[in-house]
N, C-alpha and C positions, 0 to 999 in steps of 0.2 A: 504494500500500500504506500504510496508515495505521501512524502512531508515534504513542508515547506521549511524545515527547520535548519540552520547552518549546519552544515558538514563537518565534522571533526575527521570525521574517517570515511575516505570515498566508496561507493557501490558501483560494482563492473556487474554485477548478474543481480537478477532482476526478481526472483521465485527460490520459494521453496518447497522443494520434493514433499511430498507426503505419502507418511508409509501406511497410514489407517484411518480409519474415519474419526477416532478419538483425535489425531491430530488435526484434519481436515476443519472436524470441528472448533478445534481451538484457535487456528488459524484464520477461521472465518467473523470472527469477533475485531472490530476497529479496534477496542483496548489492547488485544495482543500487541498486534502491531505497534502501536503505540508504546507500551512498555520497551518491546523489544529495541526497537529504533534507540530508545533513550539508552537499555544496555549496549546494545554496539557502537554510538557513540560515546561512550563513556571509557570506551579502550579496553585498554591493559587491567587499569584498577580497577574496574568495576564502578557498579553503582548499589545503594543502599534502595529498599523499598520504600523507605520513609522520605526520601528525594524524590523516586519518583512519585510516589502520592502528591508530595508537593509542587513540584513541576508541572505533572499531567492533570494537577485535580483529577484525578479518579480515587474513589471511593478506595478505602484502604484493604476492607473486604477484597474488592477485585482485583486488586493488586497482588494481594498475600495470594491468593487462591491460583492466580496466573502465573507468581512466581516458582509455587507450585507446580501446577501441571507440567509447565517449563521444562524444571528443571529432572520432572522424573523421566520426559520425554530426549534429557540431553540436549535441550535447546541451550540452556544455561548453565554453568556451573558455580561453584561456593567460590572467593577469594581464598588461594591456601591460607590458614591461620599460619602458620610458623613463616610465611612472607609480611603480615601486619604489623604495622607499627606499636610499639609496645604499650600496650595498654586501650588498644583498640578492639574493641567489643561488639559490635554493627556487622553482620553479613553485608559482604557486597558479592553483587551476582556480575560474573562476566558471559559476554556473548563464546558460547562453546560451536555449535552449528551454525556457522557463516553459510553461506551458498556453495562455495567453492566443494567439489569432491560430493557433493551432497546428491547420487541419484541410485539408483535402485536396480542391480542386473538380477533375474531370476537365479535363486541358490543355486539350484540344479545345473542351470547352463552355469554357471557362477566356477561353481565345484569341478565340473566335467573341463574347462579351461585349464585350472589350476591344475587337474590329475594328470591331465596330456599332457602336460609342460607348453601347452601353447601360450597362456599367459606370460610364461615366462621368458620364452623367446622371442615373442612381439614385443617387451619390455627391453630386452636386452639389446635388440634390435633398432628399439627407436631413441633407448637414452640418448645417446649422442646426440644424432642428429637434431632432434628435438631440444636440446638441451642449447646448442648453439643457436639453432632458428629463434629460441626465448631471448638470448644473450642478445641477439643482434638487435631484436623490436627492443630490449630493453635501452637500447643504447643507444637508437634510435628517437626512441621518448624521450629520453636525455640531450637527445642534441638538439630537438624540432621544438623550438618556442612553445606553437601552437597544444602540442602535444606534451609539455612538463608539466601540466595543472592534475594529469590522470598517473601518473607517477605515485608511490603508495609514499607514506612519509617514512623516513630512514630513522633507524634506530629508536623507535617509537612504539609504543602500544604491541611490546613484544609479550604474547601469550604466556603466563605463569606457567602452565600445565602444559602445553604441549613446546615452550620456548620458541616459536615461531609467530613473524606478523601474518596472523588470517587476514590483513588488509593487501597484503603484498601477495601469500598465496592466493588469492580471487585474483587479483591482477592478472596472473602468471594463468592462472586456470580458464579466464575468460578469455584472455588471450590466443590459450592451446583451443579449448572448442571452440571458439569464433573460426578458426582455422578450418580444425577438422570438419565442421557444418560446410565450408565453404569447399571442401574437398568433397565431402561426401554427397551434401546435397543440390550442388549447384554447380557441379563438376560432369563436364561431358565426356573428359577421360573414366574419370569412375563409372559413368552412364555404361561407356564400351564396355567397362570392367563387367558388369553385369548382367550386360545382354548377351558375353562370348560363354559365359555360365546360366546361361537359360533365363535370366532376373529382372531382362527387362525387353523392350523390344525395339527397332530402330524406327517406329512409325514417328509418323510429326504430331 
């Protein structure tokens, strides 16, 4: 759901995957959204519930209950305590599920990938390449005026728990599938790719 609120932390992807209707449904509430937005600009540190009551004016009930659901569903997680400053006593919730990495392959095919070693050799196969192709857009954004405002901020809002910027992974991730889409479904080499295997056909 889109805000008009100043940006601390940029968005590259746009959605969140949903894995069941319990989430579905929580997602479908403006207040989510709202809470949420205030956690992931709030960073690294987090934010306290009693800010956003006071910021969002929402009911405090709705707040506690969303921080809730939130947080069993791993949208959110707790601030480590033994990272607080001493004598700090307040839960702060950090944004845990960004966009980035966030969709859903069926286990089965999932699994059947991972036994054949095919995951693993498509993996192994495109680190490189891939890994350069990011380097170059990235330094690229870095050279082009127009294009350093979409840049993730440096050394900032680095994840407690996983030690990595999830503003900078999105970056990187939006990047890669903005690609891949563009390879896979707007690509008339790929089109060949799939009509010389039965998948598509060459009519207009």
């Amino acid at each position: 759901m889109p805000t008009t609120r100043p940006k601390n932390i940029q968005t590259y992807l746009t959605h969140f995957p949903v894995k069941s209707y319990h989430e579905a449904d929580l997602l479908s509430r403006e207040t989510t959204w709202r809470i949420m937005d205030h956690i992931r600009q709030s960073g690294s540190q987090g934010i306290t519930a009693a800010d956003i009551t006071m910021k969002e004016k929402i009911p405090a009930s709705v707040v506690y209950s969303t921080l809730k659901e939130l947080y069993r569903l791993e949208f959110i997680f707790l601030y480590p305590r033994e990272k607080k400053l001493k004598g700090e006593r307040m839960k702060r919730f950090v944004c845990e599920r960004s966009t980035w990495g966030k969709y859903r392959i069926d286990q089965e095919f999932d699994s059947a990938l991972k036994v054949s070693g095919i995951l693993e050799r498509i993996t192994d196969e495109m680190r490189q390449p891939v890994t350069k192709a990011l380097q170059d857009a990235y330094e690229q954004f870095g050279k082009t005026k127009e294009l350093q405002k979409f840049l993730p901020s440096k050394n900032a809002n680095i994840c407690p728990k996983c030690q990595r910027s999830h503003e900078a992974m999105e970056f990187f991730y939006a990047t890669l599938l903005r690609s891949i889409d563009l390879m896979i479904t707007e690509s008339d080499d790929f089109k060949r790719f799939l009509s010389d295997r039965g998948y598509a056909t060459n009519e207009s």
